[in-house]
C-alpha positions as CSV (number, residue, x, y, z in Angstrom):
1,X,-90.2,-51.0,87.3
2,X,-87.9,-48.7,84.9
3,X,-85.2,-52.0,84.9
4,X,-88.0,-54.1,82.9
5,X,-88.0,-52.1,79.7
6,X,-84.2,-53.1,79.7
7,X,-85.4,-56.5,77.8
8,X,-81.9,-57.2,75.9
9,X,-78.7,-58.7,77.5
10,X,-75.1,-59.4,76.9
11,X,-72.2,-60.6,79.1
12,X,-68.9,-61.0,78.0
13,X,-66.5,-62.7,80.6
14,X,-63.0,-61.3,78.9
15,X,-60.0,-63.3,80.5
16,X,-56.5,-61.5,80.5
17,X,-53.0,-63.6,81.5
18,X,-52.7,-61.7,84.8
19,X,-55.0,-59.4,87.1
20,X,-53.1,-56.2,86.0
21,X,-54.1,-56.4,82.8
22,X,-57.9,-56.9,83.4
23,X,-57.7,-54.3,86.3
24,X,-56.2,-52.1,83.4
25,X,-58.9,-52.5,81.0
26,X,-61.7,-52.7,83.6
27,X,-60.0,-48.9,84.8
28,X,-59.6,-47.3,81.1
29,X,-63.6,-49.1,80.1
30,X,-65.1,-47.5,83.5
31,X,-64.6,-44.0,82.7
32,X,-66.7,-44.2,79.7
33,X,-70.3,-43.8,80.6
34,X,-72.8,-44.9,78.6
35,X,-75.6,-41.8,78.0
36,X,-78.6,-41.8,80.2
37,X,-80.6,-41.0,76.9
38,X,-79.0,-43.9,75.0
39,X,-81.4,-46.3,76.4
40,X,-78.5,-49.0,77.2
41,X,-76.9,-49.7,80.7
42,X,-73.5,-51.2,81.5
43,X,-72.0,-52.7,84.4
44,X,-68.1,-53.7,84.0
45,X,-66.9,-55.4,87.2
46,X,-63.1,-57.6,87.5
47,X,-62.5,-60.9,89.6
48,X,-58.5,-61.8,89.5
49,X,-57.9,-62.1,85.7
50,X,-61.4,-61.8,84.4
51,X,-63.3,-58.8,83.3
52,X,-67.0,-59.1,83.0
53,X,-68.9,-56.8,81.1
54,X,-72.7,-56.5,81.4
55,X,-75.1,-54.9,78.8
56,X,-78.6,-54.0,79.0
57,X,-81.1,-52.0,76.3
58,X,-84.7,-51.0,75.7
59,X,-83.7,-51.8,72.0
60,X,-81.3,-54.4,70.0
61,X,-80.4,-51.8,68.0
62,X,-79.0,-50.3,70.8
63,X,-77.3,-53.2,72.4
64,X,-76.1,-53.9,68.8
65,X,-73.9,-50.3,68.7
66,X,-73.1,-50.8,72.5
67,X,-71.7,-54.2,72.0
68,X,-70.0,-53.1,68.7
69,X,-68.8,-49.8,70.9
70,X,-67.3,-52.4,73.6
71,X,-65.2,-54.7,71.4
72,X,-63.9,-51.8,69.6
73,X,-62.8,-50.3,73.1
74,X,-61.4,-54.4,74.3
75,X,-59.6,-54.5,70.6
76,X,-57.3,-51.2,71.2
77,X,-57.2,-51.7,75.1
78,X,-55.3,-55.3,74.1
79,X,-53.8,-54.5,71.3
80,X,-52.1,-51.0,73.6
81,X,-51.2,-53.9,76.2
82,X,-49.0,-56.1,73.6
83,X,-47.4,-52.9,72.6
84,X,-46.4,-51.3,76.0
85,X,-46.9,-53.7,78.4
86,X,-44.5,-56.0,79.5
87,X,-44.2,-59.3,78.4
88,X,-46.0,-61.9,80.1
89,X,-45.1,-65.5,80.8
90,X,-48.1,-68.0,80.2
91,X,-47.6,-69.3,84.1
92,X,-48.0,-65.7,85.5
């Protein structure tokens, strides 16, 4: 009953070149919970090289600041990965 009031929805299917890296990004996203008061839920799940993150609010408003909070989050995760991570060959 509660999961109806969750009316708004986004999904982003992220793709990284190899499984590490979405296992990396799916592992540092996962630890930050979204607050129970917040009024949004999110689900972050990985499948080989693509990282699927799903968004649900009461609110847009909400959704809107979750969704802003996520790409924020994806932007420094990737950008951390170019830096430090090893370099990657497009066949990998």
């Amino acid at each position: 009953m509660e999961d109806k009031l969750f009316i708004y929805e986004l999904e982003l299917n992220v793709p990284f070149p190899t499984q590490r890296y979405a296992e990396i990004a799916y592992n540092t996203l996962r630890v930050d919970k979204e607050p129970s008061r917040g009024g949004c839920r999110k689900t972050i799940s990985v499948n080989k090289c693509i990282l699927t993150i799903a968004l649900k609010a009461k609110e847009a408003r909400v959704l809107r600041t979750a969704s802003n909070s996520i790409f924020d989050h994806l932007s420094l995760i990737i950008e951390t990965i170019d830096r430090f991570g090893p370099q990657v060959s497009s066949n990998s």
